[in-house]
N, C-alpha and C positions, 0 to 999 in steps of 0.2 A: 596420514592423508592431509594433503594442502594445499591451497590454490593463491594464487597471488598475482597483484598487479601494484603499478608506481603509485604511491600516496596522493591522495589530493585529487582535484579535476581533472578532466580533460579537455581538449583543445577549445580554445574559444571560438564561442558563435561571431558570427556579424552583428557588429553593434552593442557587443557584451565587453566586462571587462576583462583585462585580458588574465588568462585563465583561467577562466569559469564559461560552461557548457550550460546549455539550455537542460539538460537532465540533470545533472547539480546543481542548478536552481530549484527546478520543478520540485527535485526527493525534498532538497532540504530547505526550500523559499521561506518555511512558517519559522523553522531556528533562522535561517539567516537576517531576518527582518526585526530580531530580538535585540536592541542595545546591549546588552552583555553578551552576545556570541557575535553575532556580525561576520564575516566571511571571513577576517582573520578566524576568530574562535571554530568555524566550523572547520578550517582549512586545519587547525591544531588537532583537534579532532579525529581526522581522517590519518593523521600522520601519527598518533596514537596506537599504542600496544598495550591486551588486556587479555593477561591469565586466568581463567577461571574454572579454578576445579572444586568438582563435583556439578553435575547435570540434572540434579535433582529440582523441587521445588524452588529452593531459593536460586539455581544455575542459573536453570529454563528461564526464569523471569530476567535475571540480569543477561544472559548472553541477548534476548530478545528486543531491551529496552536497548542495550548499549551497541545494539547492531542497526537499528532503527534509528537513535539520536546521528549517527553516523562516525563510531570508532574504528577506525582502518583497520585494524587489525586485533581478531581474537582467539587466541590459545585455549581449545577447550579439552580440558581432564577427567575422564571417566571411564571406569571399565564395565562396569553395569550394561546391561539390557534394559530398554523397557518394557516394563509390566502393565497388567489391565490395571491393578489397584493404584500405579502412577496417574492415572490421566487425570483424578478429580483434582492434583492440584501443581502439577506439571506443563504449564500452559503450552510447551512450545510441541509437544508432542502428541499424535492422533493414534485412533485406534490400527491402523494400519503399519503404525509403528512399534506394536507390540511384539518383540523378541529381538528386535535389533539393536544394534550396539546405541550407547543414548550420545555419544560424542557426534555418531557419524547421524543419525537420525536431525539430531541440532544442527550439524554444518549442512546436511538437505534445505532444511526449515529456512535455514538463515539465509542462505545463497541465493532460493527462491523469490524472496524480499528484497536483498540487494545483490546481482550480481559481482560486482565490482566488491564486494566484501572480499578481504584479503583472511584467511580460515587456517589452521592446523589443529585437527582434532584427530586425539589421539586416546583410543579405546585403552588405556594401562593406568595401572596405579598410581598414585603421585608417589615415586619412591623416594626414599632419601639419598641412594646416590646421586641420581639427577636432580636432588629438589633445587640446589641454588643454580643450576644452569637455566634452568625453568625459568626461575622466577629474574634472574641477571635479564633476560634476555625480552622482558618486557617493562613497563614504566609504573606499572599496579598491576597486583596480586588481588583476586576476588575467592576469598577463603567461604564459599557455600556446600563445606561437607559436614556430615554428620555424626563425626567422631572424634573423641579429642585426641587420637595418635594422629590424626590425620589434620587436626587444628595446632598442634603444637609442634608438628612438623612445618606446616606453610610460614608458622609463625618464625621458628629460627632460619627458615632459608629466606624471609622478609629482610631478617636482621641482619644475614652475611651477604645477602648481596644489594644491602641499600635499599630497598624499596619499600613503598607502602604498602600495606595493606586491610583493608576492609572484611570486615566480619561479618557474620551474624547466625542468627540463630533462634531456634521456631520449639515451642513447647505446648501441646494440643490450641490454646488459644490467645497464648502469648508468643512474644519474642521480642529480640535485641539485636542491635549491630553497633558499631563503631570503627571508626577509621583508626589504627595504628600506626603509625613513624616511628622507630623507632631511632633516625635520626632526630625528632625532637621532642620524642614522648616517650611514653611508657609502649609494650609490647604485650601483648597476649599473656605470657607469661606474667608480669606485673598484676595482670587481672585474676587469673587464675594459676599462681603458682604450682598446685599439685591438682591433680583431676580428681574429680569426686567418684565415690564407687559407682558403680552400674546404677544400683536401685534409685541414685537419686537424681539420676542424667537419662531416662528409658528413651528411646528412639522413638519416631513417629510409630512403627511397628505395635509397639506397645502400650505407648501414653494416649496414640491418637492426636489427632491433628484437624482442624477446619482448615479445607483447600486452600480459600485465602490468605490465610496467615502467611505462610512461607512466599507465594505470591507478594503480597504486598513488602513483606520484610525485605524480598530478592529486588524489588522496582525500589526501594530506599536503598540499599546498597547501590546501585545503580544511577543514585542519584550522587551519591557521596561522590561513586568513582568519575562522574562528569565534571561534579563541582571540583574536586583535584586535576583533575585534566585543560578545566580551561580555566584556572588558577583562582580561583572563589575564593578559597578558603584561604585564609590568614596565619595568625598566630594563636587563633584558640585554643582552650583545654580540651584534649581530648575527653572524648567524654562518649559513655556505654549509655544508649538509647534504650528505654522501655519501654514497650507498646503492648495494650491490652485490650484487644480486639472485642472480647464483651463489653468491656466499658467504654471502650474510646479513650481510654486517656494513654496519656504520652506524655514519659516523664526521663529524667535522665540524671544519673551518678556523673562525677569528673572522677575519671580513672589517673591516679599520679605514677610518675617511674617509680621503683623501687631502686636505690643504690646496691641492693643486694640482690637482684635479679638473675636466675640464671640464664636468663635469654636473652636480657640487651643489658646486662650488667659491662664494668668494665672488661676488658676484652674478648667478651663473646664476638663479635663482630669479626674477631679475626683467627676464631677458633672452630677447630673442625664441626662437623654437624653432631647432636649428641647420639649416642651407641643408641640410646634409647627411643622415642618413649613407647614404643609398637608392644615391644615383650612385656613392661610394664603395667602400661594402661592398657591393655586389652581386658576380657572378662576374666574373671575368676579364675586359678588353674582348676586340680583335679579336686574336684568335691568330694568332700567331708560326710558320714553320715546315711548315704544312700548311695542308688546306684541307677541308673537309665534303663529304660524297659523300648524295645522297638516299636513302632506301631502295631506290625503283622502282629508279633508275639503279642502284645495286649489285646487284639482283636482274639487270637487262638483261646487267650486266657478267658474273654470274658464268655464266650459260648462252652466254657467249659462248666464241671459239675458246682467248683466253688470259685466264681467269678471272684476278682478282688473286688475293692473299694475304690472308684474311680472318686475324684476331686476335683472341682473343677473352678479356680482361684483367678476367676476375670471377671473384668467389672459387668454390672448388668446391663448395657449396651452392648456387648459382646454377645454375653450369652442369650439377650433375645433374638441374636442373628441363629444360633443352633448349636446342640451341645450334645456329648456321648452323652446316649440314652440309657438310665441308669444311676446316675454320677450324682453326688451331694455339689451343692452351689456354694461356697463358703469365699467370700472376695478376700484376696491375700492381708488388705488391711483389718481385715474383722477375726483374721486367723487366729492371732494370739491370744485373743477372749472367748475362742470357742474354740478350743483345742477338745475342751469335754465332750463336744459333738462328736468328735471320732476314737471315743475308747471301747468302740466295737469294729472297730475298721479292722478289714482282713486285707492284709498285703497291700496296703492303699499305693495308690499311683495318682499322682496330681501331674495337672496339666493347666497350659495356658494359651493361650494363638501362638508364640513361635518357641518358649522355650524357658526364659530368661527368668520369667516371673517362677514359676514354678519351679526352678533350682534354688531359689530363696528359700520358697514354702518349704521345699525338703527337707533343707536345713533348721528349718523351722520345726517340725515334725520329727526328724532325729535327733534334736535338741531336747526335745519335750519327751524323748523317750519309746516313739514310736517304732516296732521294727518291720523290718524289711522293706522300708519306705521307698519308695521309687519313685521317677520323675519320666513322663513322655518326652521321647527326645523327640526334639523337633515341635512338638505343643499340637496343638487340635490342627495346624498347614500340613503339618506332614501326614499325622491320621488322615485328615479328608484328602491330601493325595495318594496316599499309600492304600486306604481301605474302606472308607467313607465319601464317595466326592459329592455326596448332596450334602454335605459339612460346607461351613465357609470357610473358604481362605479367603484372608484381608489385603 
């Protein structure tokens, strides 16, 4: 889906200069009265192109801020729906907008705002066959997804087809970003050469998140991607920003290239995209140790004569939202010092809100010698949809 029109203003008023309109004054009078933008810079602006995938927390706030400052043109990437547990920190999108795709839900939102927004949003994956067409075919790249096959992918099609790109990244009440070139800096890769396992990277899903944070982390990103657009920014060192929303402070690393890099090393740039990193970096293959129990089937089991040992390894904000009735509490990091608490567990089954945490603990538990250990697939979302829905889903 896309909608478009010619860059820039439209025809001039009586008495105005010449092309600039009394509505491209009015939108943007407060930037153009600014000495560093001035009607050149907004006119830059508007002749501007900006990819930004993923429509999540950090999207929603950039596509929102950098359609509002007045960027001509933005490329939005997402195949997701929005959900209810999005809106706390999703600003561009209402309750109304719950099950609709979040690209097209965004290009509603934004067109609303400014018609004249020139839009292509498009509900699909950021793939790797497409990714350097994608990214060729705009002037900055806004990397606001939440996974590293999906960061180290925007990052090598930044690298092959020239362009910058902007990060960041939101962890329950911190986060980070940084602007990448990798025509004159270091690259994503440089920062993070290999991805860390699952456990030490969990998702909002799991770690938890205050709404603002990605918010606010998406409106700095957003600021970066302005400051590169109406040419601000210099020759400084790149550098990965730290933000700690409890405390307030804000601090920053200088990320340097690596000459060994394999993402803007010597001639990555002119080298195909890599096979990788999807099959790689994704979760864990087949688990070790145990084996996945249904919901229904765990509900069958526990109304029967010898119910198992339910487990239930989330933190205590979780579980004062609501928890299988029954089930020992034991938080995945206190497991390994009370493993003793369960050497009367029958058939134990651990579980957590969507899944992830709880295929650790299992492994944990069949490490430790435990049998027949099991893990809920899907974690207490899929029980309270499958068979419990006065359960929370998050």
């Amino acid at each position: 889906m896309s909608t478009s029109r010619p860059p820039g203003p439209g025809p001039a008023a009586p008495g105005s200069a010449p092309g600039v309109d009394r509505e491209f004054v009015r939108r943007f009078g407060r930037q153009l009265i600014v000495p560093e933008i001035g009607l050149e810079g907004q006119r830059r602006l508007g002749a501007s192109r900006v990819l930004i995938v993923g429509l999540g927390g950090l999207g929603a706030s950039v596509a929102l801020h950098l359609a509002t400052a007045g960027v001509g043109e933005l490329h939005l990437v997402d195949p997701d729906v929005v959900e209810l547990s999005n809106l706390h920190r999703q600003v561009l999108y209402t309750t109304d907008d719950v099950g609709r795709p979040k690209a097209e839900a965004a290009a509603r939102h934004l067109r609303a705002r400014d018609p004249n927004l020139r839009l292509r949003a498009e509900t699909t994956t950021f793939d790797r066959a497409t990714a350097v067409e994608r990214v060729a075919a705009v002037d900055v790249v806004v990397d606001a997804t939440d996974n590293f096959p999906s960061r180290y992918r925007i990052s090598d099609a930044a690298v092959r087809a020239r362009r910058p790109e902007v990060f960041a990244a939101v962890h329950r009440l911190e986060g980070q970003f940084a602007l990448f070139d990798a025509a004159t800096g270091p690259c994503y890769r440089c920062l993070f050469p290999e991805a860390p396992p699952p456990e030490a990277a969990p998702g909002c899903g799991e770690a938890g998140v205050l709404g603002v944070v990605p918010a606010l982390l998406g409106t700095l990103q957003a600021v970066e991607t302005l400051r590169l657009l109406l040419g601000w920014r210099g020759s400084e060192a790149t550098r990965l920003w730290l933000v700690d929303a409890e405390s307030l402070d804000v601090r920053h690393v200088i990320v340097r290239r690596r000459s060994d890099c394999a993402g803007c090393g010597p001639g990555a740039a002119e080298s195909p995209m890599p096979e990788e990193p999807e099959e790689r970096l994704a979760a864990p293959g087949v688990p070790e140790g145990f084996r996945f129990i249904e919901p229904r089937a765990l509900s069958e089991e526990l109304a029967g004569r010898r119910p198992p040992t339910v487990i239930d390894v989330r933190e205590s904000a979780e579980r004062a939202l609501g928890s299988i009735p029954g089930d020992r509490w034991i938080p995945l990091e206190a497991l390994p010092g009370r493993l003793s608490e369960l050497s009367d567990a029958v058939r134990p089954v651990v579980y957590c809100q969507w899944g992830g945490r709880s295929e650790r603990a299992g492994r944990l538990l069949a490490e430790a010698g435990l049998r027949e250990v099991r893990v809920l697939r899907g974690g207490l979302d899929a029980y309270a949809a499958e068979v419990d829905p006065s359960l929370p889903r998050l």
